[in-house]
C-alpha positions as CSV (number, residue, x, y, z in Angstrom):
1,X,-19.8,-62.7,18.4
2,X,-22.9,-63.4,16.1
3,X,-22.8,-61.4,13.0
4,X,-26.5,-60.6,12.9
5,X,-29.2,-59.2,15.6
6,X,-32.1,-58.1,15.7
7,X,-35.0,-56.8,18.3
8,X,-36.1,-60.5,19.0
9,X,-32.2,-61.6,19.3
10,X,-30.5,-58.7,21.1
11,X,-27.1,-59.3,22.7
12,X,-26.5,-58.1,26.7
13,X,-24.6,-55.4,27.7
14,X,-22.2,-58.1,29.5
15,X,-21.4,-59.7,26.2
16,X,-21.1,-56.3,24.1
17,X,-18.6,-55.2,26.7
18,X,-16.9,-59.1,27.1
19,X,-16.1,-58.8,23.2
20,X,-14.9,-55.3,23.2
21,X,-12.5,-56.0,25.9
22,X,-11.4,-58.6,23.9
23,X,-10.9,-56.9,20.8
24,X,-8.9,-53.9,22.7
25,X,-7.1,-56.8,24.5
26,X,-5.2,-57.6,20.6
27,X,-3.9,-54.1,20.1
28,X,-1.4,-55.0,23.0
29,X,0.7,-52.4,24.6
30,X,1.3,-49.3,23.1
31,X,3.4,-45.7,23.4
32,X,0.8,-42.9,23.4
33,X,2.2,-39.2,23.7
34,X,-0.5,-36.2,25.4
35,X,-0.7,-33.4,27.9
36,X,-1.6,-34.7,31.9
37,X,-5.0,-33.2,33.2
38,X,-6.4,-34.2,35.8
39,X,-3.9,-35.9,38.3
40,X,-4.4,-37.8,41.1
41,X,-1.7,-39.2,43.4
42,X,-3.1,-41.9,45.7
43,X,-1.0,-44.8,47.9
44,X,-2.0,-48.1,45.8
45,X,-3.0,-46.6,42.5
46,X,-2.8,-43.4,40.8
47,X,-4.8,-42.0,37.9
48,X,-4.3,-39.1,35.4
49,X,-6.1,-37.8,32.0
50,X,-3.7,-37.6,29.0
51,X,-5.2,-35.0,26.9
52,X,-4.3,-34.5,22.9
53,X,-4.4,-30.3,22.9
54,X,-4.9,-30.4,19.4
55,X,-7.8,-32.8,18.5
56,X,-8.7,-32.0,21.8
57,X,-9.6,-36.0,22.9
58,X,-9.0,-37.1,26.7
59,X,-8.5,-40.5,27.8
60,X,-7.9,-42.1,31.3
61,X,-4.6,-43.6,32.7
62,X,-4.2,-45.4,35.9
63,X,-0.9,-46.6,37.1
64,X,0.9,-48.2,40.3
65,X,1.9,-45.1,42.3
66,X,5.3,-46.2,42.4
67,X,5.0,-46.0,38.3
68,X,4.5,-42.2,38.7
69,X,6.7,-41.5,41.3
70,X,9.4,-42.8,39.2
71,X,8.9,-39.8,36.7
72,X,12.0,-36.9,37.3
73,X,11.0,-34.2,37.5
74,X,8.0,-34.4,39.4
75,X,4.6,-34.3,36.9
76,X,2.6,-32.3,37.1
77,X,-0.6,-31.2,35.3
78,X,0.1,-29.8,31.8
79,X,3.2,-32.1,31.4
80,X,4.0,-33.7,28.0
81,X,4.2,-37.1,28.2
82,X,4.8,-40.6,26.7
83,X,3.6,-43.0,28.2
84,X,3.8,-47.1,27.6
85,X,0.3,-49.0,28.3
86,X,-2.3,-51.4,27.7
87,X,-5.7,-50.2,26.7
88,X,-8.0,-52.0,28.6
89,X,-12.1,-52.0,28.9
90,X,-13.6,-51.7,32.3
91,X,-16.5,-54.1,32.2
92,X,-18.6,-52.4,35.2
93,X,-18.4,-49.3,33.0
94,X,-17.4,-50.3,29.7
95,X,-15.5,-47.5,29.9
96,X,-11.8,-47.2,28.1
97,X,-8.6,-46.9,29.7
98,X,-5.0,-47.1,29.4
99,X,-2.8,-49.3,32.2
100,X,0.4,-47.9,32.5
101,X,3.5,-49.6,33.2
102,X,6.2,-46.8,32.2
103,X,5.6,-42.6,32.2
104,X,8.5,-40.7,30.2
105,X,8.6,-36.8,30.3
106,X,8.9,-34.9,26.7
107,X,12.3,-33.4,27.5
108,X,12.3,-29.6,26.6
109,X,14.9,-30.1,23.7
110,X,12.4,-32.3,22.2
111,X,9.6,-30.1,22.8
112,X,11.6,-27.4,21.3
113,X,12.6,-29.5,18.4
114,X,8.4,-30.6,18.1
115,X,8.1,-27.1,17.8
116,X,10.5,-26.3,15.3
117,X,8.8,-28.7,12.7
118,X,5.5,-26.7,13.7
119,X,7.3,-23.5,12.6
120,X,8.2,-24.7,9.7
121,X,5.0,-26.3,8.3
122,X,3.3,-23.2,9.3
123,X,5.7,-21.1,7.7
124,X,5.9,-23.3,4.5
125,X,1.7,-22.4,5.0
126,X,2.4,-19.2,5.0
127,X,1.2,-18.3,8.4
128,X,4.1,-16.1,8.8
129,X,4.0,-14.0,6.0
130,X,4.5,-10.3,6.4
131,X,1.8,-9.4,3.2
132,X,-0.9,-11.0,5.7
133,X,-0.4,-9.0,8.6
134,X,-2.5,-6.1,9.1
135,X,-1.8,-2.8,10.6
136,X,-3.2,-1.8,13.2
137,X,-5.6,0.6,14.0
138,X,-4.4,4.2,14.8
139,X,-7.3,5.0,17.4
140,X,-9.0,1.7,18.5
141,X,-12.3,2.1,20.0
142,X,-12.3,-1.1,22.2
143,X,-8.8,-2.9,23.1
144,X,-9.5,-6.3,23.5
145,X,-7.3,-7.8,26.2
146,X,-6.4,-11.9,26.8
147,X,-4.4,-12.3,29.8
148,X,-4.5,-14.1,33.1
149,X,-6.1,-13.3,36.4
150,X,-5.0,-10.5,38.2
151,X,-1.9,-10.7,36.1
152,X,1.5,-8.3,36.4
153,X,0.7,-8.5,32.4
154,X,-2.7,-7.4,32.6
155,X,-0.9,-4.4,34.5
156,X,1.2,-3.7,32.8
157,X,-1.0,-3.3,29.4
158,X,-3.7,-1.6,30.7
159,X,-1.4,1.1,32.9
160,X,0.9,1.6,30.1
161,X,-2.1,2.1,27.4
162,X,-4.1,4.6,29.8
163,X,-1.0,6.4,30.8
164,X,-0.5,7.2,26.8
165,X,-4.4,7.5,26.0
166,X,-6.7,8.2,29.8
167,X,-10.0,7.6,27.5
168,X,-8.9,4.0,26.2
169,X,-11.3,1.4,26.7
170,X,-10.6,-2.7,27.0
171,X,-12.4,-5.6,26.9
172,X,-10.0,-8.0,29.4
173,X,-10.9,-11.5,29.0
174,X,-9.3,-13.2,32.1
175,X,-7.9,-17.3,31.4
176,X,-5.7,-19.5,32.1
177,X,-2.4,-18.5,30.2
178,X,-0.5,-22.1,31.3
179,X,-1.4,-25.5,32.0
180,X,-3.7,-27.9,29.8
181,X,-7.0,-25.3,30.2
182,X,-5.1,-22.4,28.9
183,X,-5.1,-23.2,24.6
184,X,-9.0,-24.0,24.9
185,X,-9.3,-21.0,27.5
186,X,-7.3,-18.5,25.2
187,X,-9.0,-19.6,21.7
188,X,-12.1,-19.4,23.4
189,X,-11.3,-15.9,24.5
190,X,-9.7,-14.6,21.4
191,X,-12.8,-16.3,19.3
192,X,-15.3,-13.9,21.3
193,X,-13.4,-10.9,21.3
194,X,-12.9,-11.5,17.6
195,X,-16.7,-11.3,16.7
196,X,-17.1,-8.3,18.8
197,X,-17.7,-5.9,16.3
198,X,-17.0,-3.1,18.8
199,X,-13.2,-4.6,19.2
200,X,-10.5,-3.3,16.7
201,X,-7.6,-4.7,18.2
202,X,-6.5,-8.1,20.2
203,X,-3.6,-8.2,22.9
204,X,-2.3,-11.5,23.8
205,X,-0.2,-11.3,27.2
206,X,1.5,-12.9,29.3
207,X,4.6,-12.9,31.7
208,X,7.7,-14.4,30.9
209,X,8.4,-18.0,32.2
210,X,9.9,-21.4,31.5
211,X,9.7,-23.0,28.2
212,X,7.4,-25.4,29.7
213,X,5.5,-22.6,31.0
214,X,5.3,-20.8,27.3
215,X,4.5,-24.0,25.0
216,X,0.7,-23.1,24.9
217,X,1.5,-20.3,23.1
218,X,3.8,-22.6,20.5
219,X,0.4,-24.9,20.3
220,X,-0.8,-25.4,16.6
221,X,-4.5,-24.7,17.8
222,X,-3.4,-21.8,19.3
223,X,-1.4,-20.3,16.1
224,X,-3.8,-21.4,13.6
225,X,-6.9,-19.7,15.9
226,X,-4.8,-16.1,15.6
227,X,-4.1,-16.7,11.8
228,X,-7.7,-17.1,11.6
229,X,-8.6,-13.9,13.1
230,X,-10.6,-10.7,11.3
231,X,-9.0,-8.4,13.9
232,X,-5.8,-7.0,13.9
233,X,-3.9,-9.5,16.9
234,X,-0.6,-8.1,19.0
235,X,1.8,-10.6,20.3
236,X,3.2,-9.7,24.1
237,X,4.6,-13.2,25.1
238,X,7.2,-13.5,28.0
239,X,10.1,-11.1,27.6
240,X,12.6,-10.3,24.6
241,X,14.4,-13.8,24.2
242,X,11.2,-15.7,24.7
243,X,10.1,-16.6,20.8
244,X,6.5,-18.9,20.9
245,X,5.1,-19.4,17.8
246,X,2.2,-17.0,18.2
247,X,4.7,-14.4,17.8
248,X,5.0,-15.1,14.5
249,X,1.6,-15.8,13.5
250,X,0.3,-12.7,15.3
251,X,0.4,-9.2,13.3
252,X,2.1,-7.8,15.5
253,X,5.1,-8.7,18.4
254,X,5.9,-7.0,21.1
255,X,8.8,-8.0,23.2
256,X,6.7,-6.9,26.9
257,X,3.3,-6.9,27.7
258,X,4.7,-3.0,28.5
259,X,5.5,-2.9,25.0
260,X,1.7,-3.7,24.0
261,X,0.5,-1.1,25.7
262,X,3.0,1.7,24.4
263,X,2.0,0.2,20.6
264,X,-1.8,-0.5,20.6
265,X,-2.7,3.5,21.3
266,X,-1.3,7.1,21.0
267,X,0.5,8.9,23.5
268,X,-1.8,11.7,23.5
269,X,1.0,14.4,24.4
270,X,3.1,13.4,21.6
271,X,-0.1,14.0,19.5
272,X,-0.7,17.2,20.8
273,X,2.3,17.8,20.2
274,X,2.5,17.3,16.8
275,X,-0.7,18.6,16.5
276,X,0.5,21.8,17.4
277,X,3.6,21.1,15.1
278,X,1.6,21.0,12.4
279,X,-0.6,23.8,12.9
280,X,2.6,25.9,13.1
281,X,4.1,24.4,9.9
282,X,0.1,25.0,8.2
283,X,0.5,29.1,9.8
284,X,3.9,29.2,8.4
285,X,3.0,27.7,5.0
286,X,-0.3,30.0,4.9
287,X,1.4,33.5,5.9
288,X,4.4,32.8,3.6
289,X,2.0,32.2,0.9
290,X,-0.1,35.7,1.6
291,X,3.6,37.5,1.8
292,X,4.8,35.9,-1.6
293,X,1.6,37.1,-3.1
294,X,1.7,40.7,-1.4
295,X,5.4,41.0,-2.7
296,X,3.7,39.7,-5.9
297,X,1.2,42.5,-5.9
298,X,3.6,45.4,-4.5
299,X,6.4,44.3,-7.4
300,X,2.9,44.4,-9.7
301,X,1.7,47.6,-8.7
302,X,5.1,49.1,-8.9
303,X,5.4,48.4,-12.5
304,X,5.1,51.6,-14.6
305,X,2.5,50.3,-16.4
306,X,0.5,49.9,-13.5
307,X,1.5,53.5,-11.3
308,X,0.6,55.2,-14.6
309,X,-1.8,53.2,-17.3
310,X,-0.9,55.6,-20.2
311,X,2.6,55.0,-20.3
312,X,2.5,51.9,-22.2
313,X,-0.3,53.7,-24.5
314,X,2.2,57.0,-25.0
315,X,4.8,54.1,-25.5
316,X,3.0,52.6,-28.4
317,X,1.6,55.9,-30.2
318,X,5.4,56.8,-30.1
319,X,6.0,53.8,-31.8
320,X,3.4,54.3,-34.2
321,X,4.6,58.0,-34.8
322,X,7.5,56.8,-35.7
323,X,6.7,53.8,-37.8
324,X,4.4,56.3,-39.3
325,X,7.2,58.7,-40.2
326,X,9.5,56.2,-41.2
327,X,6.6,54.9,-43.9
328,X,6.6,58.4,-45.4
329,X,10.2,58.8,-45.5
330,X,10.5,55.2,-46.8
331,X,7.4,56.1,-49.5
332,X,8.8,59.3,-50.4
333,X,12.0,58.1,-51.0
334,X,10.6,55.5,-52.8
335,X,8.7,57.9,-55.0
336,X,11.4,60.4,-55.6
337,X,13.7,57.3,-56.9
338,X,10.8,56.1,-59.0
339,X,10.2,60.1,-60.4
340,X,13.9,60.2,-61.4
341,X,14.1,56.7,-63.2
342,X,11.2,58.1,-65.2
343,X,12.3,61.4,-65.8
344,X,15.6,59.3,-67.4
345,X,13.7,56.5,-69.4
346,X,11.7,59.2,-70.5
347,X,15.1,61.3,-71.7
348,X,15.9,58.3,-73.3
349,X,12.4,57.6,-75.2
350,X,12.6,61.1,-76.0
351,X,16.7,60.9,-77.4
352,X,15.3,57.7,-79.6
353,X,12.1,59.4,-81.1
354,X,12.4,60.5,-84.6
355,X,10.2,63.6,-83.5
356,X,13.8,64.7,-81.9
357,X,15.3,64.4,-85.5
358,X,12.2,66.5,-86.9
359,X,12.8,69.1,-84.6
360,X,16.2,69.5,-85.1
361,X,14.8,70.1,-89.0
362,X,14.7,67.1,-91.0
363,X,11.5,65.9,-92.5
364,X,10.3,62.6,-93.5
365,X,9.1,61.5,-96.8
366,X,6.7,58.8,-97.5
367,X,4.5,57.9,-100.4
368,X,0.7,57.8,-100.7
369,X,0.8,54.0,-99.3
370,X,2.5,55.8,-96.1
371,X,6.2,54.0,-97.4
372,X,8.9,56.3,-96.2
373,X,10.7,57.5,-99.4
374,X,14.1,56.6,-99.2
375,X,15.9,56.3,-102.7
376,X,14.7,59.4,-105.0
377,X,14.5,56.8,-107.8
378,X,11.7,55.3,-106.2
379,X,9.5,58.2,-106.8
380,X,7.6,58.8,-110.2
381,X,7.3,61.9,-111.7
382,X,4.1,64.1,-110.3
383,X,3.7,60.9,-107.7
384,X,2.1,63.2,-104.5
385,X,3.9,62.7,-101.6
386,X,4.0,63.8,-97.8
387,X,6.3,65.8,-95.8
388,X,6.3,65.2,-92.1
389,X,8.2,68.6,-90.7
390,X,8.4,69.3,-86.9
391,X,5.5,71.5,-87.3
392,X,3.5,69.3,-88.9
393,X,2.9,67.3,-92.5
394,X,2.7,68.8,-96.2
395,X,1.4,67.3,-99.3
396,X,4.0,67.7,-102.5
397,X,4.0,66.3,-105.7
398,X,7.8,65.2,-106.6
399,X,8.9,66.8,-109.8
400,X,11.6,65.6,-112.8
């Protein structure tokens, strides 16, 4: 092929196609692993789709029909499988293909073990995480609903719910809940029902059924699509053993579709109910609390203070008469104990004063300079002198 063109050296379509096929002719033959769409059994040569679910990419397959009736058990569409072929390039349509010359069915032990790995890099992603699961709603407006046509599921949901709550309302979004339409049909579903702002709630349901049957709900485009919700998503997948991954993505899992339909709303009569249990435990509470305070008040009113006001106030001038009497008792005592320690320091003053001695008739002596005259001798002749008597003083001259 020439390395360079241009608008005056274009190449045909016949050569662009010749190379290509030439070019897909070196990759040889190869094992390629997808989902069968599309299958279509004819006498000479059959042809199928293998479809990759998750990248969601298609690709035809044509083999010798003795090539496919080989495959046990019987394929059918939405069958995993590996198939060896050759890619080849239709030149008439320069269209891909694969030729195969050998189809393999994923056994389910594989599947299931494809599925385990899943589980775990999703849980190591924390997709299963109990801190990102939301509760859900105790009243939802709208229940959305993803299920498939005229399903026992659907029933069962949507009898169960109104049974519990008659003025429920659902948005039921009818798809294909197995094959290789039902991850696109169900992400598509839970997608619009998601940005309905009028939704609070998403039910997933379906039936129980093989493990074959079930795998779309183990599909990583599938799980990652819930994780990714805004609005709170309930798991009813198969019965009670049946364990897809969505269960564990979802936010909530019930083991029945039944289930669901018990969980997403109130049973109204066990709300009325309770409704009426707690008005009765609210009239309890509220007369209990008007009796306490009545016996409050009657205990109150009964006090003597209260059935006569002036007991307290004859209480206290009591008190005070007495504290008053006790004060002059106390003060008098006080005073008469205070009289009598003056009437004896007054004795005694009056035992040491030399005005005793004077009345009991001596007299004291002194000289001019008021010097009481003790020693005769001290005395000159005609030297005046006083006499203090009892009665009162004299003036004397002394005398040889």
């Amino acid at each position: 092929m020439p390395t360079e063109t241009s608008a005056e050296q274009p190449l045909p379509v016949r050569t662009v196609a010749r190379h290509l096929a030439e070019w897909v002719a070196r990759l040889g033959r190869v094992w390629v692993e997808g989902q069968v769409t599309q299958l279509s059994r004819r006498a000479g040569t059959s042809f199928l789709t293998l479809r990759d679910p998750v990248a969601d990419v298609s690709v035809s397959v044509s083999c010798r029909a003795g090539v496919l009736e080989a495959v046990v058990p019987r394929l059918q569409e939405g069958h995993r499988v590996v198939v060896h072929a050759k890619p080849e390039v239709w030149l008439a349509r320069g269209s891909l293909s694969l030729v195969a010359t050998e189809i393999r069915p994923v056994g389910v032990g594989e599947l299931l073990a494809r599925v385990e790995r899943l589980k775990q890099l999703m849980a190591a992603e924390g997709l299963f995480a109990a801190e990102r699961k939301r509760p859900l709603p105790f009243l939802p407006g709208v229940v959305g609903l993803v299920t498939g046509r005229a399903s026992a599921a659907e029933r069962d949901v949507l009898e169960n719910a109104r049974r519990r709550w008659p003025a429920v309302r659902f948005d039921v979004r009818e798809v294909a809940v197995q094959g290789h339409l039902a991850v696109e049909q169900v992400v598509g579903a839970l997608r619009a029902l998601d940005a309905a702002p009028e939704v609070d709630v998403i039910v997933l349901a379906r039936g129980g059924g093989s493990v074959e049957d079930l795998l779309p709900f183990s599909d990583e485009t599938l799980c990652r699509a819930v994780a990714a919700c805004r609005t709170p998503v309930v798991s009813a997948i198969g019965h009670e053993p049946d364990s897809p991954l969505v269960d564990h993505v979802a936010d909530v899992r019930c083991s029945t579709p039944t289930d669901a339909g018990k969980r997403v709303v109130p049973d109204v009569a066990e709300e009325l109910v309770r409704v009426a249990h707690l008005r009765d435990r609210a009239r309890r509470a509220v007369t209990g609390r008007v009796h306490r305070e009545q016996d409050r008040l009657t205990a109150a009113r009964s006090r003597p203070v209260m059935a006569d006001p002036h007991v307290l106030v004859d209480l206290r001038r009591d008190d005070v008469l007495g504290l008053r009497a006790r004060a002059r008792r106390c003060a008098s005592a006080r005073l008469d104990a205070a009289v009598r320690d003056l009437e004896h320091t007054r004795a005694r003053v009056v035992a040491l004063s030399p005005q005793a001695t004077l009345d009991r008739g001596y007299a004291v002596v002194q000289d001019a300079a008021g010097r009481v005259v003790r020693d005769p001798a001290a005395v000159a002749d005609g030297e005046a002198l006083r006499v203090r008597l009892a009665g009162g003083a004299l003036a004397v001259r002394s005398t040889p």
